[in-house]
C-alpha positions in Angstrom: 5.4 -22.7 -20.6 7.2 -19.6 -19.4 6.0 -15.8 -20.6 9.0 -14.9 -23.2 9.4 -11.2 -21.9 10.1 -11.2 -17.8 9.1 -7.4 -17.6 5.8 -7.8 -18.6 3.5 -7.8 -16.0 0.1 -9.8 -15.2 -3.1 -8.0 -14.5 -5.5 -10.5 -12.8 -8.9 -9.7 -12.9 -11.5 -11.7 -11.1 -15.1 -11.9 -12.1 -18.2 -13.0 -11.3 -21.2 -12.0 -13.4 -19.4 -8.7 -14.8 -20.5 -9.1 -18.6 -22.2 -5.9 -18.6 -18.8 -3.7 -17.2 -15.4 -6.9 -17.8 -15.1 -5.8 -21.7 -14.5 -1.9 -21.6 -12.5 -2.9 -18.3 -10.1 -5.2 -20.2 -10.6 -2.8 -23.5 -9.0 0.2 -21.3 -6.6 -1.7 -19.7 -5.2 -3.0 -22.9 -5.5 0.1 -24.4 -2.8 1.7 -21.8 -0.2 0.7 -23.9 2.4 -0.7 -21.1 3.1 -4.4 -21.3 0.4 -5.3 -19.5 -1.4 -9.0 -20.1 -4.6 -9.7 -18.4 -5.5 -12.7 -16.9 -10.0 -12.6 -16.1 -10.4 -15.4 -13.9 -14.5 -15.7 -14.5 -15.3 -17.3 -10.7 -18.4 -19.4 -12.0 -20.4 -17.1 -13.3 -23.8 -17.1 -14.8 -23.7 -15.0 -17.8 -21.6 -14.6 -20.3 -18.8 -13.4 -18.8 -16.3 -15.3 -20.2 -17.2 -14.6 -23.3 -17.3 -11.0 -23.5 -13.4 -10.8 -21.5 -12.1 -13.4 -24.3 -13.8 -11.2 -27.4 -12.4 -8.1 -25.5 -8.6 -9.8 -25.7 -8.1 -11.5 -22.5 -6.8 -14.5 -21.5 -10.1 -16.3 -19.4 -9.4 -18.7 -16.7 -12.7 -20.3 -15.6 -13.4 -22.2 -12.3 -16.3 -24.3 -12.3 -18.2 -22.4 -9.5 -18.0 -19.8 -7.3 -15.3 -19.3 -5.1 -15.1 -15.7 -4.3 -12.5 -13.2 -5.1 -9.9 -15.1 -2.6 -10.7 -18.3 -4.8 -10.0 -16.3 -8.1 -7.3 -14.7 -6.9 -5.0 -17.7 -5.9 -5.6 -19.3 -9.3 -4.6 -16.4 -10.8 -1.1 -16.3 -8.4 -0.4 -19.6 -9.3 -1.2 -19.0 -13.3 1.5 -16.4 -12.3 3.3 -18.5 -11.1 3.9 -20.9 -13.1 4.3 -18.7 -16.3 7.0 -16.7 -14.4 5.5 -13.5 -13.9 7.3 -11.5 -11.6 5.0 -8.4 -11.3 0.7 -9.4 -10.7 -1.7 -6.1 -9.7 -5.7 -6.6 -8.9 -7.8 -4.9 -10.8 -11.3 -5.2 -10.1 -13.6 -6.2 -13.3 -16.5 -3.3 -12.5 -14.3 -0.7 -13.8 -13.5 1.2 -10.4 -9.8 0.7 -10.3 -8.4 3.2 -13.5 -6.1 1.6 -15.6 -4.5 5.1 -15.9 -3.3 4.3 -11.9 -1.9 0.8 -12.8 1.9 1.7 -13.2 1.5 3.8 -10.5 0.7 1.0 -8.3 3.5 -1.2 -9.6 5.8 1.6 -8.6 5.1 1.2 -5.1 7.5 -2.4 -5.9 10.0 -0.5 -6.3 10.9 -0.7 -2.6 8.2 -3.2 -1.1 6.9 -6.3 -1.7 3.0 -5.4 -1.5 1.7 -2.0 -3.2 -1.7 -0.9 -2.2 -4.2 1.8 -4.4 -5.1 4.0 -1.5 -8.5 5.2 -1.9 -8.0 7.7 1.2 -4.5 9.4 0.5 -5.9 12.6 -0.5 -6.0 12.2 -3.5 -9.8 11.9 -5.4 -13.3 12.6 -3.6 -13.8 8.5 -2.3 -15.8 8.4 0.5 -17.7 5.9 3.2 -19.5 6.6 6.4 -21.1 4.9 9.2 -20.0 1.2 10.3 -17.7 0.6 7.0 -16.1 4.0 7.7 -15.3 3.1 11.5 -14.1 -0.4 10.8 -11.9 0.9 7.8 -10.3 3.4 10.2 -9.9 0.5 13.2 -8.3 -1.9 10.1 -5.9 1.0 9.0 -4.5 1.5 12.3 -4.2 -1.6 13.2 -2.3 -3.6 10.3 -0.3 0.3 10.1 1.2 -0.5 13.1 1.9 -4.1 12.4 3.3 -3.0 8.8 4.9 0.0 10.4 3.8 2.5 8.1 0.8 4.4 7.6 -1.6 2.5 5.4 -5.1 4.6 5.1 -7.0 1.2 2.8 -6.2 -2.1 3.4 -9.7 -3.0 2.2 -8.6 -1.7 -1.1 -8.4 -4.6 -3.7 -6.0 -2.7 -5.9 -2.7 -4.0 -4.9 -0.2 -5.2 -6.9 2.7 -8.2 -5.5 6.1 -8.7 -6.7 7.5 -12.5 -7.0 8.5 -12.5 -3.1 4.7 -11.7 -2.3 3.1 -13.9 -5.3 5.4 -17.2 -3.3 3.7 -15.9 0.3 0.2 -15.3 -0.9 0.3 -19.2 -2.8 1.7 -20.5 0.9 -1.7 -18.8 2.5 -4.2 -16.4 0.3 -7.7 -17.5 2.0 -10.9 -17.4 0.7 -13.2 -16.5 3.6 -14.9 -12.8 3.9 -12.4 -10.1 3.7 -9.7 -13.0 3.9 -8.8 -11.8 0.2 -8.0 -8.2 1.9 -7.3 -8.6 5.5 -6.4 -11.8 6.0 -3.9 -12.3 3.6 -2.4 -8.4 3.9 -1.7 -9.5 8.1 0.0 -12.7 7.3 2.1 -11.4 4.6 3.5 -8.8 7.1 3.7 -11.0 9.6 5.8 -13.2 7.3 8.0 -10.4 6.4 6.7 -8.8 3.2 7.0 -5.2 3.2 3.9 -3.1 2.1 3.5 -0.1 0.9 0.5 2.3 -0.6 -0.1 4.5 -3.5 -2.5 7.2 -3.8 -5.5 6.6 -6.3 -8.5 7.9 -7.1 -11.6 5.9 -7.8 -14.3 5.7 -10.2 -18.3 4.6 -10.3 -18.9 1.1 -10.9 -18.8 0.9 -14.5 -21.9 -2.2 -14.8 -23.9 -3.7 -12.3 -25.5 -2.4 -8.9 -23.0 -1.7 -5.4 -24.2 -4.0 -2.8 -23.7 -1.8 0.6 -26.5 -0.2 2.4 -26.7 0.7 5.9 -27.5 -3.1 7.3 -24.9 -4.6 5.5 -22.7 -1.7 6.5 -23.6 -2.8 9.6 -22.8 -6.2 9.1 -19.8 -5.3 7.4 -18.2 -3.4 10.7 -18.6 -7.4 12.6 -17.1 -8.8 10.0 -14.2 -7.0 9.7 -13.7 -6.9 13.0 -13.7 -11.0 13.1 -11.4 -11.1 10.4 -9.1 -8.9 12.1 -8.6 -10.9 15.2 -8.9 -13.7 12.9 -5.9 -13.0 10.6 -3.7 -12.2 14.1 -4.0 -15.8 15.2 -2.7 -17.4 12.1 0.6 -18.8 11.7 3.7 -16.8 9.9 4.4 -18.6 6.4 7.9 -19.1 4.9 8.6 -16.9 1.8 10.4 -19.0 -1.0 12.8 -17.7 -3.4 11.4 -16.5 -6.5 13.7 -17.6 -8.5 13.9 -21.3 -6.9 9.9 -21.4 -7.0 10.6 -20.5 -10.7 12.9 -23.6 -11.8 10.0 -25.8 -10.1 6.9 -24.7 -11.5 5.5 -26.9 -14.5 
């Protein structure tokens, strides 16, 4: 079944134990008043979840276990997909990402293929240090010179992909650490999507308690580092036409 209205656009929202912050986050975003639908893809969680995203009005797709945010996230591109959505953006179900930002970031389509919420564009007071900052700054100018433009966060998970992008990231979106972000942001360059960022300003984490401190900052700088020279070795994907992909999809 195809979405009626081909301008709408499809905010996917994965989460994984997020009862205490998903509600108000779907709540606001409905509450926008664009024509936004959102999609909370509840990656196996625990609690209830699913529950309280359905009671808040959104549409819950739920995968039987955890599969991490690069798991979510390709359901949720091929629930696109295959409803015809032309327009998805990522927005994160702890309440960081501001609704408020959301059309801002769907601008960036206007001439690429890949929009990114910039959480260093001067613009808000966002800030890291240590290993996550020095690996964030190696990523940045790394994939900016592969993009060829000056990207400041592509760590961010606030991106938004127009139909071009949706096709690339179902041909190779992986699901390892940072895959969901790095990984998938270098092959879709390296296939020929054009990317682009946005300036937004982030908020506290609305529920639930931030995971970094300063070993798994640590841990975090390795990481992304491997992923990195991980995402350069894999192979260029082939971008099908939208509109072809659309007459196959069930």
């Amino acid at each position: 079944m195809k979405i009626l209205d081909s301008t709408r656009v499809l905010v996917i929202m994965p989460a994984w134990n997020e009862a205490e912050s998903v509600g108000n986050t779907v709540r606001e975003v409905l509450s926008v008043g664009r024509p936004y639908d959102v999609l909370v893809v509840n990656d196996g969680s625990a609690d209830a979840t699913a529950t309280v995203a359905k009671d808040a009005g959104a549409t819950v797709l739920t995968l039987p276990f955890n599969l991490g945010v690069g798991g979510a996230m390709r359901a949720g591109f091929k629930y696109a997909q295959r409803l015809g959505y032309q327009r998805v953006i990522q927005v994160d179900a702890d309440g960081q990402h501001d609704p408020r930002n959301i059309h801002e970031v769907l601008a960036g389509l206007e001439h690429a293929d890949i929009s990114i919420g910039a959480r260093f564009a001067d613009r808000g007071d966002y800030s890291v240090s240590g290993p996550r900052k020095w690996a964030m700054q190696l990523l940045a100018k790394v994939i900016s010179g592969l993009a060829k433009t000056r990207l400041t966060d592509v760590t961010s998970g606030f991106r938004a992909a127009n139909g071009r992008a949706i096709n690339q990231y179902l041909d190779h979106y992986p699901a390892e650490y940072l895959g969901d972000t790095i990984d998938s942001l270098v092959v879709a360059i390296r296939s020929g999507c054009r990317v682009t960022q946005v300036p937004v300003e982030m908020r506290p984490r609305q529920g639930g308690t931030p995971s970094h401190n300063p070993v798994k900052s640590a841990v975090y700088l390795g990481r992304a580092v491997f992923a990195l020279m991980f995402a350069l070795t894999r192979k260029r994907s082939t971008i099908s036409d939208p509109a072809l992909a659309a007459k196959g999809a069930v």
